[in-house]
N, CA, C and O atoms as CSV, one atom per row, in Angstrom:
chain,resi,resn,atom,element,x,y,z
A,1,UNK,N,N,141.199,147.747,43.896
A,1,UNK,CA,C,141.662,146.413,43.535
A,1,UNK,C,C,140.470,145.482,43.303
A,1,UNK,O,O,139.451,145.320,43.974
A,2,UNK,N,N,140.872,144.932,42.195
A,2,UNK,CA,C,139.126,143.617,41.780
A,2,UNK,C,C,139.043,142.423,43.054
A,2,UNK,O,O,139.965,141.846,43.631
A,3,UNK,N,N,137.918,142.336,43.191
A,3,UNK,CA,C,138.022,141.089,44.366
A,3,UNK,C,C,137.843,140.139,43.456
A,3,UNK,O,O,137.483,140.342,42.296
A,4,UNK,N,N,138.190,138.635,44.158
A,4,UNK,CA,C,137.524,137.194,43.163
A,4,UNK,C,C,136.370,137.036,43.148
A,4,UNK,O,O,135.713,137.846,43.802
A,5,UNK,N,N,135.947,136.405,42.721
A,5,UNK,CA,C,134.440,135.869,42.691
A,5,UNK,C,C,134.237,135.249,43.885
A,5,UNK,O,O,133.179,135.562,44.432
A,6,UNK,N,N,135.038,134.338,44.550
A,6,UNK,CA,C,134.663,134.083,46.083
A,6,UNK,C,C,134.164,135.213,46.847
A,6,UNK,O,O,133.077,135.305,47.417
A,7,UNK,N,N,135.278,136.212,46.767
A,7,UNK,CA,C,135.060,137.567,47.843
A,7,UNK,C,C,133.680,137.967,47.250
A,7,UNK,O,O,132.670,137.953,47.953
A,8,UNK,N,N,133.658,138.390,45.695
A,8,UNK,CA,C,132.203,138.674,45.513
A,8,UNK,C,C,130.937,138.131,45.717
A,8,UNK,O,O,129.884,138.767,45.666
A,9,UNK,N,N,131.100,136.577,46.020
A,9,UNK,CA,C,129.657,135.568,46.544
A,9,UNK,C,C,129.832,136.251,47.688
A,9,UNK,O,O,128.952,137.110,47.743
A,10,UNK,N,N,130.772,136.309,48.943
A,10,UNK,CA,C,130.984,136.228,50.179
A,10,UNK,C,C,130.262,137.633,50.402
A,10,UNK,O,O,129.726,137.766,51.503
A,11,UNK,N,N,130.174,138.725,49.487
A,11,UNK,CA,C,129.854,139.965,49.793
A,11,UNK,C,C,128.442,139.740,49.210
A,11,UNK,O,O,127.538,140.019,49.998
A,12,UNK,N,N,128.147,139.391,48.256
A,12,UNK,CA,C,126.697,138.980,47.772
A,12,UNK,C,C,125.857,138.156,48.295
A,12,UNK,O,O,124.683,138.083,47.934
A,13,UNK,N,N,126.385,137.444,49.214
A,13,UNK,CA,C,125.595,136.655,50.326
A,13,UNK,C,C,125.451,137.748,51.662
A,13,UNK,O,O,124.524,137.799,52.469
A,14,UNK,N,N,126.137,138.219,51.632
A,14,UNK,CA,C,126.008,139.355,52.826
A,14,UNK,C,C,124.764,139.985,52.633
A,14,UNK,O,O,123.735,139.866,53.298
A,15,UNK,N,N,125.043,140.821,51.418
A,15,UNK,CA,C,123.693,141.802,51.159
A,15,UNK,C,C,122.126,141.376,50.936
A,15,UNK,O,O,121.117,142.045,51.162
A,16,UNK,N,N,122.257,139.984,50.396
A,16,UNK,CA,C,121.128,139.223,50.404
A,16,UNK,C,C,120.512,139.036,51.828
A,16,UNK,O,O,119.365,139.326,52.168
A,17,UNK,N,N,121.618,138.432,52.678
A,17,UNK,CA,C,121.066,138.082,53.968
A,17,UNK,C,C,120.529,139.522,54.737
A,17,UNK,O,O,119.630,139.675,55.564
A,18,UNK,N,N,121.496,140.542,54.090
A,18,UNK,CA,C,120.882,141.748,55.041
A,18,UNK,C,C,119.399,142.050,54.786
A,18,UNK,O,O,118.592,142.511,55.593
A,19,UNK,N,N,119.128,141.584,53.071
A,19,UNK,CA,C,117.890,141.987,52.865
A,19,UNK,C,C,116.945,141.743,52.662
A,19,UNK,O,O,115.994,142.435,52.300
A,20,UNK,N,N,117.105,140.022,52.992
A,20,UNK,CA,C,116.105,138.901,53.063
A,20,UNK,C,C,115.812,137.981,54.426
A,20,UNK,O,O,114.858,137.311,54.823
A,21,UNK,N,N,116.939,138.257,54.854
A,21,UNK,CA,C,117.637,137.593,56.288
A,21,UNK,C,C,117.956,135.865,55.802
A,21,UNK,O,O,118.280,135.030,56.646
A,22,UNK,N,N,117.824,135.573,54.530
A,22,UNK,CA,C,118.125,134.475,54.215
A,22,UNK,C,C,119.788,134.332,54.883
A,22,UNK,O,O,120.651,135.196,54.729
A,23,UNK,N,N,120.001,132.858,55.748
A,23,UNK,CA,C,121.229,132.334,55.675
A,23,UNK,C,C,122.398,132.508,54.354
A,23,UNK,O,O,122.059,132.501,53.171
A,24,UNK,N,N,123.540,132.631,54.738
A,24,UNK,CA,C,124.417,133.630,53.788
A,24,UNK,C,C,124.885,132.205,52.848
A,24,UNK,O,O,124.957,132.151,51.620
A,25,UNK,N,N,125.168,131.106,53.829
A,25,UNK,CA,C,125.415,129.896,53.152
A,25,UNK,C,C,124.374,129.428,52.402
A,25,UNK,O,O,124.607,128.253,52.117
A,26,UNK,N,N,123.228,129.839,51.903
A,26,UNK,CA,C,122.185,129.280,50.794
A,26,UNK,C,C,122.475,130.002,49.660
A,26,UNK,O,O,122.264,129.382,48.618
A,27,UNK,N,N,122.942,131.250,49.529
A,27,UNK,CA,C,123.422,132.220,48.437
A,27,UNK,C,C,124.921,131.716,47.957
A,27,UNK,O,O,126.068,132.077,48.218
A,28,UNK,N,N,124.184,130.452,46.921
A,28,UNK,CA,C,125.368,129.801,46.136
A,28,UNK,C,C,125.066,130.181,44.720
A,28,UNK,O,O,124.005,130.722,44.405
A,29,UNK,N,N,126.218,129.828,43.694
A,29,UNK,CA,C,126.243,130.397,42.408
A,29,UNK,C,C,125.584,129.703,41.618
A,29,UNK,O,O,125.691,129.937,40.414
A,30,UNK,N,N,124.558,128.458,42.173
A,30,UNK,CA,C,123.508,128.294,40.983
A,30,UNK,C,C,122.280,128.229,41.335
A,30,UNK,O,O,121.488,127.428,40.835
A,31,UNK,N,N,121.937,129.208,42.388
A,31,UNK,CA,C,120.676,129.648,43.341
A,31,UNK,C,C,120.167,130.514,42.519
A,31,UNK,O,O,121.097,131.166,42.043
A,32,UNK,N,N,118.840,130.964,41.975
A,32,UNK,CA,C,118.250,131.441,41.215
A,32,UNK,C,C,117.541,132.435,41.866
A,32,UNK,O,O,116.460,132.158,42.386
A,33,UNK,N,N,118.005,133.569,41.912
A,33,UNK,CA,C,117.298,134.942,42.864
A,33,UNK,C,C,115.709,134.648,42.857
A,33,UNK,O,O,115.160,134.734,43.956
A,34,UNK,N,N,115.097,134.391,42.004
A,34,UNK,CA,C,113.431,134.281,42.309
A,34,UNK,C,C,113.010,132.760,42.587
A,34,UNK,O,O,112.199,132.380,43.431
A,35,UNK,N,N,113.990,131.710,41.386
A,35,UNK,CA,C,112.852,130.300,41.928
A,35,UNK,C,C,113.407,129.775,43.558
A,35,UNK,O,O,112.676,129.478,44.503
A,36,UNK,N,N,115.001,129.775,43.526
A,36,UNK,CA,C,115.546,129.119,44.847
A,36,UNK,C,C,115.837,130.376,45.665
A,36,UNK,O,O,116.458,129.949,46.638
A,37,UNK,N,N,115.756,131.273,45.747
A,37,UNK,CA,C,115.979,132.580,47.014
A,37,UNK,C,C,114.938,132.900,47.232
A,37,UNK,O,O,114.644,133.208,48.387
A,38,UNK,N,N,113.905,132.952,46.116
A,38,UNK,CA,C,112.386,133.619,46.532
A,38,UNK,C,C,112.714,135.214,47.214
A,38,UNK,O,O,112.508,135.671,48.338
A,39,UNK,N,N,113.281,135.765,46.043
A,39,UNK,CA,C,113.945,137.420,46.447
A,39,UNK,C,C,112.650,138.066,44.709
A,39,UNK,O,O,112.793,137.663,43.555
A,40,UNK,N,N,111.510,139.142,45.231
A,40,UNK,CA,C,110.836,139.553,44.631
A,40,UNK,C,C,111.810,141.075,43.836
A,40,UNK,O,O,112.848,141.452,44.378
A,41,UNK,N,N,111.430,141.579,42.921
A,41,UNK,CA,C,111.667,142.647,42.348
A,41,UNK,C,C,112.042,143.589,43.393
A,41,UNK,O,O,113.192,144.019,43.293
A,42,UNK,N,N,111.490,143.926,44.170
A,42,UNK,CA,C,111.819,144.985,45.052
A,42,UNK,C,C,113.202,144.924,45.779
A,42,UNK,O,O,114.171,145.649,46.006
A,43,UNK,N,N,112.866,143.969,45.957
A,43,UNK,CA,C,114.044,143.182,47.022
A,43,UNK,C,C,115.486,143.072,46.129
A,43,UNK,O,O,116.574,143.482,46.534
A,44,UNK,N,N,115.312,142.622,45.221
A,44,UNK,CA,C,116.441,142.448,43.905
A,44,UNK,C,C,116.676,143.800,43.534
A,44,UNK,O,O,117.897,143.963,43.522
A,45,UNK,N,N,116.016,144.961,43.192
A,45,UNK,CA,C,116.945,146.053,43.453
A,45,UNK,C,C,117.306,146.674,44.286
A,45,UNK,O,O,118.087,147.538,43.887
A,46,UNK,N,N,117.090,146.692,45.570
A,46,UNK,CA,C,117.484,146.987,46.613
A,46,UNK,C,C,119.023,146.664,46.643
A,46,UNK,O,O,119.972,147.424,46.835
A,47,UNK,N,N,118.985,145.089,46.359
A,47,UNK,CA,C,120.340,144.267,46.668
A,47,UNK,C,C,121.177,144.529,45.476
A,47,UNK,O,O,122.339,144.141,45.601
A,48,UNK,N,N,120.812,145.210,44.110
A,48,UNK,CA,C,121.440,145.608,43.086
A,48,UNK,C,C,122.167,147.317,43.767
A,48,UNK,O,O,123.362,147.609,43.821
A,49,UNK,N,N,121.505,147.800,44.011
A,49,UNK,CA,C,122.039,149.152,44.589
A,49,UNK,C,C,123.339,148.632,45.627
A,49,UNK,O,O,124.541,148.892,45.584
A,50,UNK,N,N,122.604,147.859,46.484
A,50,UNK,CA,C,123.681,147.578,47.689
A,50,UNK,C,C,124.914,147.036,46.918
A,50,UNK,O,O,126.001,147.529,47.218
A,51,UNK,N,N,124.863,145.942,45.822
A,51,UNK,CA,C,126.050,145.602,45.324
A,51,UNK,C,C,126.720,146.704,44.589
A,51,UNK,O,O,127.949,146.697,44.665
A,52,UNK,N,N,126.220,147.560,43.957
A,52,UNK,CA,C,126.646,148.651,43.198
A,52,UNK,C,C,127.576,149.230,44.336
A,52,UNK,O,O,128.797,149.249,44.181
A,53,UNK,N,N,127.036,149.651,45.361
A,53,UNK,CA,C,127.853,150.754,46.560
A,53,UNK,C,C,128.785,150.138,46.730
A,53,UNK,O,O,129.799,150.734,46.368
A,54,UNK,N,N,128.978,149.007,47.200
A,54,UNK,CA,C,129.898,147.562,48.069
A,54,UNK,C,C,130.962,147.261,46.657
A,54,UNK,O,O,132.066,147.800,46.733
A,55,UNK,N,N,130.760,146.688,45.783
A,55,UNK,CA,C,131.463,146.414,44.581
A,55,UNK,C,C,132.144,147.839,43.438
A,55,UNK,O,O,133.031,147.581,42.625
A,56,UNK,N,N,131.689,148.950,43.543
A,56,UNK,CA,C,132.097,149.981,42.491
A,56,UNK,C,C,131.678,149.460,41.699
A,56,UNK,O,O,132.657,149.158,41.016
A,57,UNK,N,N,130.559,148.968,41.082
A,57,UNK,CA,C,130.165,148.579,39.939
A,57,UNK,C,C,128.628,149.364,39.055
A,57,UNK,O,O,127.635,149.731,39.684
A,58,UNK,N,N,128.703,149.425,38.249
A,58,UNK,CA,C,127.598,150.278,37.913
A,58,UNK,C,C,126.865,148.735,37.197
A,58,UNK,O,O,127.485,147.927,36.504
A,59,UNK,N,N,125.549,148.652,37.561
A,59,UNK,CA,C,124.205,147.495,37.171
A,59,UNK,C,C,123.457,148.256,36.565
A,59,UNK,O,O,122.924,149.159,37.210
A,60,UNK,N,N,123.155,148.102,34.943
A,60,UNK,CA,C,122.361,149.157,34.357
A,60,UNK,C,C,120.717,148.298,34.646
A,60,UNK,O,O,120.766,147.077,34.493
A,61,UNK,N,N,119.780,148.704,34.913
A,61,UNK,CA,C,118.698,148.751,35.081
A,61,UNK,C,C,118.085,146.870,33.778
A,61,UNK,O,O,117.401,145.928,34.179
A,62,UNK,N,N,118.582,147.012,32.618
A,62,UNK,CA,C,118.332,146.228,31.699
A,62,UNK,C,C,119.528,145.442,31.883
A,62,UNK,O,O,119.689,144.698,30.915
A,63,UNK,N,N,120.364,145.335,32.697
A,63,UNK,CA,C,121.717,144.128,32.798
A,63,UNK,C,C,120.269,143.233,33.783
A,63,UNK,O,O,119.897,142.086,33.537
A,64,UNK,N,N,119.794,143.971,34.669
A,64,UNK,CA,C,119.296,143.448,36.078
A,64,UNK,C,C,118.350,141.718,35.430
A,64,UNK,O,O,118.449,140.658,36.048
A,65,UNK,N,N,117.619,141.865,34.269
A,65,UNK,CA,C,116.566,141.132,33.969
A,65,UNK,C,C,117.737,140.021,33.613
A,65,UNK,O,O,117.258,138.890,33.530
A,66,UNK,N,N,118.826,140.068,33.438
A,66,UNK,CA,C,119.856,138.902,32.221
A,66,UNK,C,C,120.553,138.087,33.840
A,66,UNK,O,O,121.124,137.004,33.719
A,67,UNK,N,N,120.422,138.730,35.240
A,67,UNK,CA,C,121.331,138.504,36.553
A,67,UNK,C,C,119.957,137.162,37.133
A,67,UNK,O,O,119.140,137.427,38.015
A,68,UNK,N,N,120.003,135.960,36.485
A,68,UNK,CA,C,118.844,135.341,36.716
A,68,UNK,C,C,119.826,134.336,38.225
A,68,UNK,O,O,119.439,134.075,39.363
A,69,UNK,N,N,120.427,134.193,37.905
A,69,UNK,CA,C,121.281,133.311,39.532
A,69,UNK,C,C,122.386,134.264,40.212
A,69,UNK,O,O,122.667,135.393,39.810
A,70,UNK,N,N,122.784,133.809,40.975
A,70,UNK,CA,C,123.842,134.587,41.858
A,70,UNK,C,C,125.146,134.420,41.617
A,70,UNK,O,O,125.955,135.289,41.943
A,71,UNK,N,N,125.576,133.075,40.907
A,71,UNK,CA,C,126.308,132.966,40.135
A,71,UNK,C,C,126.704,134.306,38.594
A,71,UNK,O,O,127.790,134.824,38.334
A,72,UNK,N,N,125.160,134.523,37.766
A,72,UNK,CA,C,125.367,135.257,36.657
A,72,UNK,C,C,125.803,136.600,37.552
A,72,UNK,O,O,126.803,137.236,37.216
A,73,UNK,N,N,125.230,136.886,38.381
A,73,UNK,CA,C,125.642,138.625,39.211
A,73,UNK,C,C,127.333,138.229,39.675
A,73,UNK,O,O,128.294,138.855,39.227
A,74,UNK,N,N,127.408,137.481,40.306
A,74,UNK,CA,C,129.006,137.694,40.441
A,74,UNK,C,C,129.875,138.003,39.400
A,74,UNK,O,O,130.589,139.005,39.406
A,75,UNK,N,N,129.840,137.125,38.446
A,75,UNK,CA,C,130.198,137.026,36.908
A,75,UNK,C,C,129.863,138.392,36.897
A,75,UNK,O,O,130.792,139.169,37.117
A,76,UNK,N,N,128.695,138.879,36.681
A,76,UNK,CA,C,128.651,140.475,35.682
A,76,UNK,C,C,129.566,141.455,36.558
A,76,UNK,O,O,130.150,142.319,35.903
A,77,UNK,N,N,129.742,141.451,37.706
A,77,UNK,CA,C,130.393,141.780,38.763
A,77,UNK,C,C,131.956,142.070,38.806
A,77,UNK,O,O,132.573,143.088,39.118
A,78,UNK,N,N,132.423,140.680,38.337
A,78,UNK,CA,C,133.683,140.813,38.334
A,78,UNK,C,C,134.524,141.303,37.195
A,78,UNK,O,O,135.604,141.880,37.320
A,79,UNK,N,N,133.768,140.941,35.789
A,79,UNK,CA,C,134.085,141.364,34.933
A,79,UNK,C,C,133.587,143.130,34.670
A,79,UNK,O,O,134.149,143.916,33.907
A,80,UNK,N,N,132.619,143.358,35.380
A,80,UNK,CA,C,132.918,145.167,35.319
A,80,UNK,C,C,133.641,145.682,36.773
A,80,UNK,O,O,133.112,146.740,37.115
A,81,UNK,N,N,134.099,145.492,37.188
A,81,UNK,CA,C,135.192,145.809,38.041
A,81,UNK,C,C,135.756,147.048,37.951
A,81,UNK,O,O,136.394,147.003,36.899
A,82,UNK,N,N,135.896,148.129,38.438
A,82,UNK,CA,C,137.215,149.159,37.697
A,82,UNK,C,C,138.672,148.887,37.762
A,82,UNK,O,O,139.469,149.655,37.223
């Protein structure tokens, strides 16, 4: 079943915090993974895998560079859904 985009921030703030320890409430949808999260490459696919497992979603490697806020990843998120 597709979750909303709430459930998907709520789960995308999870995985961030697991892998930044950033507070889950700063991972809002116009937070910018590198200027306002300060989440480096490494770290951003890490949290791309984790959303992949958690969501059923497949993140092709070249979607990753276009996922510039947390907002655009939910969005790509919900709309590939199965």
């Amino acid at each position: 079943m597709a979750q909303s985009e709430q459930e998907i921030l709520a789960g995308l703030a999870e995985i961030v915090n697991e892998e930044t320890g950033l507070d889950t409430d700063s991972v809002q949808p116009d937070k910018s993974f590198t200027d306002d999260l300060d989440i480096d490459s490494l770290s951003m696919m890490t949290i791309v895998v984790n959303a992949e497992d958690k969501f059923g979603v497949k993140i092709p490697d070249d979607e990753v560079k276009n996922l510039v806020t947390v907002g655009d990843a939910v969005t790509y998120i919900a709309s590939n859904q199965g």
